[in-house]
C-alpha positions in Angstrom: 13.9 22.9 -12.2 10.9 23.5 -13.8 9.5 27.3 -12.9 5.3 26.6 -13.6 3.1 27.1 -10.8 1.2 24.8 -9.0 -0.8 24.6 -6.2 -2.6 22.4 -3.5 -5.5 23.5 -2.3 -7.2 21.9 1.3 -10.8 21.3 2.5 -10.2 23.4 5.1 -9.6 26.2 3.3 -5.4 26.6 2.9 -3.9 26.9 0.0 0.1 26.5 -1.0 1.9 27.6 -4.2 4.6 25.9 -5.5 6.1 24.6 -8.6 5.0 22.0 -11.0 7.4 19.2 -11.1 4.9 16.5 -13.0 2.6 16.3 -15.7 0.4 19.6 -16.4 -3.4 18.6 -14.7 -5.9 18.6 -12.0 -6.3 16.0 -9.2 -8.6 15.1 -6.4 -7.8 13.2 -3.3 -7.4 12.7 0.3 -4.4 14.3 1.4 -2.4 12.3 3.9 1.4 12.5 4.8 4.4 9.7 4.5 7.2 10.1 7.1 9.6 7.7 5.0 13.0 9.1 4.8 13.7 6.9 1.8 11.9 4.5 -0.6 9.9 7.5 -2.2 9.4 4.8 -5.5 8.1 2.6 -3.7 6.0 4.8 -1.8 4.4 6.2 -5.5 4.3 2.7 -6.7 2.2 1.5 -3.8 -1.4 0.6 -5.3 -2.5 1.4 -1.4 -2.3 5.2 -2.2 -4.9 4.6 -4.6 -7.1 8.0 -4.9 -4.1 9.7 -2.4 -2.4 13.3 -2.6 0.9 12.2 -0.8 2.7 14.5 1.0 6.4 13.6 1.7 7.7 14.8 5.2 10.9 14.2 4.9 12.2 17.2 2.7 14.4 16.7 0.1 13.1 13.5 -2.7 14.2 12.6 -6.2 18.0 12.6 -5.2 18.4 9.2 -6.3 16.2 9.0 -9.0 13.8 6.2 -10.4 15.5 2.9 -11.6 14.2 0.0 -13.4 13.7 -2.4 -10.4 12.3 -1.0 -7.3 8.6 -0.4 -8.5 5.9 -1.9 -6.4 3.3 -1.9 -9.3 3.8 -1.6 -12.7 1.3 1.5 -13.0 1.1 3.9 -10.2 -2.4 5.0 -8.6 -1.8 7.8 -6.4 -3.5 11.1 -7.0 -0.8 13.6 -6.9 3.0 14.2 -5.5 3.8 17.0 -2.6 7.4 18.1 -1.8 9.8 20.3 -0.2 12.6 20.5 -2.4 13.2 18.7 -5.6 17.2 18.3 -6.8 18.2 19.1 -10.0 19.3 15.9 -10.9 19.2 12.7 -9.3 22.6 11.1 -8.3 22.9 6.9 -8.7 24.2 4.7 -10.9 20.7 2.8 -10.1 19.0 6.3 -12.1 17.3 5.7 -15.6 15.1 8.9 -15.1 14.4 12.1 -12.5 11.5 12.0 -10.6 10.1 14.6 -12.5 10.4 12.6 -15.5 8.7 9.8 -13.7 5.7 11.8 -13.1 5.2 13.7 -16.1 5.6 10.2 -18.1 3.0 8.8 -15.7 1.0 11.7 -15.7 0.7 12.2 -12.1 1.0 15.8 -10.9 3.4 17.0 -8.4 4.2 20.2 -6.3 7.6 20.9 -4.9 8.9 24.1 -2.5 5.8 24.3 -0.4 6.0 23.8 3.2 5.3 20.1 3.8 5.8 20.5 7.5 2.9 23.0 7.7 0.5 20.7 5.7 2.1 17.9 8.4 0.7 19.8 11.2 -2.7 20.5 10.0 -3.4 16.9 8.9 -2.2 15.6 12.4 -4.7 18.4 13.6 -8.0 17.8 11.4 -7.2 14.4 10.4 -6.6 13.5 6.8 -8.3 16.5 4.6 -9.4 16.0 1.1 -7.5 18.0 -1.8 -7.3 19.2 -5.1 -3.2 19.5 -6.8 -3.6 21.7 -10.4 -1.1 23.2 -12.4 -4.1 24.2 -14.4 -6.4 26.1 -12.3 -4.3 28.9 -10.2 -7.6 30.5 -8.4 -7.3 30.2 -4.7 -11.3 29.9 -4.3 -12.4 27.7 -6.8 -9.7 25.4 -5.8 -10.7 25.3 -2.3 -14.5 25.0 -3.1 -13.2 22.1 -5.4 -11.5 20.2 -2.4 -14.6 20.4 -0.4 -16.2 18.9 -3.1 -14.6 15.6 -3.8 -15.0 12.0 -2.7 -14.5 11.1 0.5 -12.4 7.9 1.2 -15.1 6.8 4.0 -17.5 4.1 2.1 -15.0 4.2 -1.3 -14.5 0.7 -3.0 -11.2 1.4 -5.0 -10.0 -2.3 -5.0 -11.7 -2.2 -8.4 -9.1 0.4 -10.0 -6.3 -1.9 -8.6 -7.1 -5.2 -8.9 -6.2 -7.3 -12.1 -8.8 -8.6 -14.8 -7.8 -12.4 -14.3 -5.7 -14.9 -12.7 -2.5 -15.1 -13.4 0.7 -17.0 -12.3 3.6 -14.6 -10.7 6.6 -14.4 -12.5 9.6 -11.9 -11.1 9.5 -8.6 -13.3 13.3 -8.4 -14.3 13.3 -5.5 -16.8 11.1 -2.5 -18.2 11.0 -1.5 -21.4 11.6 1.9 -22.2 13.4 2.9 -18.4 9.6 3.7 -17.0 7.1 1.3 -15.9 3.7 1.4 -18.2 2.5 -2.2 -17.8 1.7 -4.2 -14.9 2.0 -7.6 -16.0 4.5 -9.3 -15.0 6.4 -11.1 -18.2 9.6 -12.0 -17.4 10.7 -15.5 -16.2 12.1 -15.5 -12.3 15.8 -17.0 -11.9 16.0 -18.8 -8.7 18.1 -17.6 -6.1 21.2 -20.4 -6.0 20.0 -22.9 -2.9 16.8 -21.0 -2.5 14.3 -24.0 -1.8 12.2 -25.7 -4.6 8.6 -24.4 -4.4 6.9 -26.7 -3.0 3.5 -25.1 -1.5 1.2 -23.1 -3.8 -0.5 -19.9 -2.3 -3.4 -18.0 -4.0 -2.4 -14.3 -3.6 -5.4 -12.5 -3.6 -4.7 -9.0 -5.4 -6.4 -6.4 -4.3 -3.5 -3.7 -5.3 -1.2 -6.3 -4.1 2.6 -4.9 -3.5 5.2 -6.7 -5.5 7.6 -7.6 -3.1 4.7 -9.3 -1.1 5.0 -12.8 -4.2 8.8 -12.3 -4.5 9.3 -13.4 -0.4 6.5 -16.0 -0.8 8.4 -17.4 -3.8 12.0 -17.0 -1.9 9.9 -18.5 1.0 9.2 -21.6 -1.4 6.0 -21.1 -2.6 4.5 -21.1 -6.3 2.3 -18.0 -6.1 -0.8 -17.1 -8.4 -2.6 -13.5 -8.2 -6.2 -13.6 -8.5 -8.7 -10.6 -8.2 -10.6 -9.7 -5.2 -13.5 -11.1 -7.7 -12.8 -14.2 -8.2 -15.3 -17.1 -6.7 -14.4 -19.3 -3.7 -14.5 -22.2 -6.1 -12.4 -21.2 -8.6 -9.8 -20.4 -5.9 -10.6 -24.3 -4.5 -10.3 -25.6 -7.9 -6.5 -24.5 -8.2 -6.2 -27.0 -5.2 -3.8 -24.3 -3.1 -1.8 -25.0 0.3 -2.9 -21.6 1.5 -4.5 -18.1 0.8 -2.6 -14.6 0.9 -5.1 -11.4 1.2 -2.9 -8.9 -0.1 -2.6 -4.9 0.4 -5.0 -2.0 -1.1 -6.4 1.3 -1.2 -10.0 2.1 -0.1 -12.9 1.8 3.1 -12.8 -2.6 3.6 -16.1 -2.6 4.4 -17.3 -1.4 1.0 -15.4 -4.4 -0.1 -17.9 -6.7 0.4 -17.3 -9.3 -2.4 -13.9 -9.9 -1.2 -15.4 -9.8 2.6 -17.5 -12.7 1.3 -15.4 -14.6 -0.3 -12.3 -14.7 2.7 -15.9 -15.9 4.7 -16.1 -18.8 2.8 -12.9 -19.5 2.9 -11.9 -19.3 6.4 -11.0 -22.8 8.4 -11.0 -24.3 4.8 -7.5 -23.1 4.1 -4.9 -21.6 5.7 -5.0 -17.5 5.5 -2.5 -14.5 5.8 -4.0 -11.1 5.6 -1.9 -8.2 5.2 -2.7 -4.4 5.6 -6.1 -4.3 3.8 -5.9 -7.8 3.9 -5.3 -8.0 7.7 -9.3 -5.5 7.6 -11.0 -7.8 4.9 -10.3 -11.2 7.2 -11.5 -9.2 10.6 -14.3 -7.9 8.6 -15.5 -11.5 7.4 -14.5 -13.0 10.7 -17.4 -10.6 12.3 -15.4 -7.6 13.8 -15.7 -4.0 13.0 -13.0 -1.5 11.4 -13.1 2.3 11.8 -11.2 5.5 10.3 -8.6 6.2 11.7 -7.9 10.4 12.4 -4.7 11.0 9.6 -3.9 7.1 9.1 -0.1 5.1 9.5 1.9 6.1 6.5 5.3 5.5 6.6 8.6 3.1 6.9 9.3 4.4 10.9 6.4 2.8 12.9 6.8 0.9 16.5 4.9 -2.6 17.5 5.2 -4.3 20.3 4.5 -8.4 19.2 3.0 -9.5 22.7 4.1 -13.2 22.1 7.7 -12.2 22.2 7.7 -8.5 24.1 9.9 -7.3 21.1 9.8 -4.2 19.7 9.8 -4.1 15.6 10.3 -0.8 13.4 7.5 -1.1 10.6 6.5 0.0 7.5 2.3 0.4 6.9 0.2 3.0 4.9 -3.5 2.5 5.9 -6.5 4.7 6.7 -8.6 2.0 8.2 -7.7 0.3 11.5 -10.0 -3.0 13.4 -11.4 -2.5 16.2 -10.2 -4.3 19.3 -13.2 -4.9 21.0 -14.8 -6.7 18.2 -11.7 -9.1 17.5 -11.9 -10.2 21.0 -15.8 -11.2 20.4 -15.3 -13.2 17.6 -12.5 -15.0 19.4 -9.7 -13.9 17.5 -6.0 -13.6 20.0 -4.2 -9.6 19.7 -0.9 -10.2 18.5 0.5 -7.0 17.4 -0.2 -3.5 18.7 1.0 0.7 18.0 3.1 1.7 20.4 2.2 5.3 19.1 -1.5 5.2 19.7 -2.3 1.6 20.7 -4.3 0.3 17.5 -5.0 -3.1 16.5 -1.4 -4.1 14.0 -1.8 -7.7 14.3 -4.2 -10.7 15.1 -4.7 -14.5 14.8 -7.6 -17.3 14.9 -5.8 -20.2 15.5 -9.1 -22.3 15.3 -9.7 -20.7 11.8 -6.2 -20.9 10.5 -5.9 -17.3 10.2 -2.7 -15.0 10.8 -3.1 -11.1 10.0 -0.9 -8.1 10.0 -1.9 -4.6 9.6 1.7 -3.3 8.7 4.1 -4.4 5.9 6.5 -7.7 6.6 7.5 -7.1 3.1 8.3 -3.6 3.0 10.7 -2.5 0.6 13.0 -1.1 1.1 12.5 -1.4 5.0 12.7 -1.9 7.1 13.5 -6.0 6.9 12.8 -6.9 10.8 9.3 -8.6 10.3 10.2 -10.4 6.8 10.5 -13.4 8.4 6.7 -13.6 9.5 6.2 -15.0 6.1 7.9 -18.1 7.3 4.9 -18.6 10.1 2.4 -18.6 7.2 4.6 -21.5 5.3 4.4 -23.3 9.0 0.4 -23.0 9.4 0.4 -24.4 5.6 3.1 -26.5 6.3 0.4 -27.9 10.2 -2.2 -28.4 7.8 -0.4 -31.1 5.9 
């Protein structure tokens, strides 16, 4: 393992010395902490961590290394990397690279052999802190005063950073060039899955730092899937002449989205809708109710909710900052279908009368858990009604 310092430096004053196991830098970001035990490549290719300093809980990563397929986005966003303990080398036949490799390719900078449970325990105390990851600058005080200086995720618009330049049709990503992802368009033609159905229903994926996996289950669900940016007009979106609309994942405040707000407002009870994650905010917002910062956020592939239609209890994967606030969903009419079983917050609503179905955590998480994957099958039914 690499031997150059680095170190992470909090708001509220701590600092932790490490070693560099990316690319040679300084970042800024909110600190928050992921409690997934596995998937850490998906986890750094999530667009959601957009302006992020992740902390992994669980404390040993990179022992299987990075492959060639399980990248959420072809360009990662997150600010920086924390972990315990880094192994030597990674240990699949899957492996193309180390993590390390990964970061210093994609020049993110990471920290490994600091005490991740200690950083845990003061973001579950303070709430999420904002922080500054350099192995550049090694003074304890200029670092901290540093953190307390940078942006705050309260009233940030990231979408932007995220979201494509134009509309394009999904294809399934089947190779990268070079063993590292540096692109994120998707090139390669999909091969149907032998007695998969024929896609019969086109959706209009809004992407907003949309997570891969999220078109690949539409498309194994039957549907022909097109991205478009959080930008794009309600006409343009009409003109494609779509069976229904998916508001996809993404980083940021939603109410400092309000183009996209806009837009899913003139688009509600004229097509179907699914919201997911920031998706699941941007449809409350535009319905009329009210989100709010949560205290250190839901990251992580562990998470239970209780569906109150059936009174079964699902294991969930989410990473979000922002949560809806109840009150205001049952104002504008909207039925609570989902809730946290760890601090009761809003996971899931719908507006039957507006065609609207959201859910705060991930149905298409990869690599799990699968138990709420086939929720994508009520959004083909509500297209399927409005036939």
């Amino acid at each position: 393992m690499m031997t150059n310092p680095c170190k992470l430096a909090l708001e509220d004053g701590a600092v932790f010395t490490g070693t560099s196991i990316g690319a040679t830098g300084t970042l800024e970001g909110e600190v928050v902490f992921c409690t997934a035990m596995t998937g850490y490549q998906e986890v750094f290719t999530d667009p959601s961590y957009c302006g992020q300093i992740v902390t992994m809980t669980f404390p040993l990563q990179g022992n299987y290394g990075v492959n060639e397929e399980d990248f959420e986005s072809m360009t990662p966003f997150l600010s920086g990397v924390v972990v315990r303990e880094l192994p030597r080398r990674p240990s699949n036949y899957r492996a193309t690279a180390g993590l390390s490799d990964f970061l210093r390719r994609q020049n993110l900078v990471g920290i490994a052999g600091v005490d991740t449970r200690a950083i845990t325990r003061r973001i579950r105390t303070a709430g999420a802190l904002r922080g500054v990851l350099s192995s550049e600058i090694l003074d304890d005080l200029e670092l901290v005063k540093r953190a307390r200086n940078a942006a705050s995720m309260a009233g940030a618009n990231l979408v932007s950073k995220v979201s494509p330049a134009g509309i394009v049709e999904w294809k399934e990503r089947l190779s990268v060039t070079g063993g590292l992802v540096s692109t994120r368009a998707f090139e390669a033609d999909r091969t149907p899955t032998e007695g998969a159905p024929a896609p019969l229903r086109h959706v209009v994926a809004l992407d907003c730092g949309i997570k891969e996996n999220i078109p690949r289950l539409l498309a194994e669900a039957g549907c022909r899937v097109t991205l478009a940016p959080g930008t794009v007009s309600a006409e343009e979106i009409l003109e494609m002449k779509p069976d229904g609309v998916l508001i996809g994942n993404g980083p940021g405040d939603p109410a400092a989205v309000a183009e996209t707000i806009a837009l899913v407002k003139r688009l509600m009870g004229r097509l179907p809708i699914f919201g997911i994650c920031l998706g699941h905010q941007l449809t409350a917002l535009a319905l009329g109710a009210e989100t709010y910062k949560l205290p250190f956020g839901h990251h992580g592939s562990n998470l239970p909710v209780l569906d109150q239609r059936t009174g079964r209890v699902e294991i969930t994967s989410q990473n979000h900052g922002f949560a809806v606030d109840p009150a205001s969903l049952e104002r504008v009419g909207a039925e609570l279908t989902h809730i946290n079983l760890n601090d009761g917050t809003v996971e899931g609503f719908a507006h039957w009368a507006r065609q609207v179905l959201c859910l705060q955590f991930h149905p298409e998480a990869s690599p799990g858990p699968h138990d709420l994957a086939p929720l994508f099958a009520d959004f083909v039914a509500m297209m399927d009604r409005r036939h």
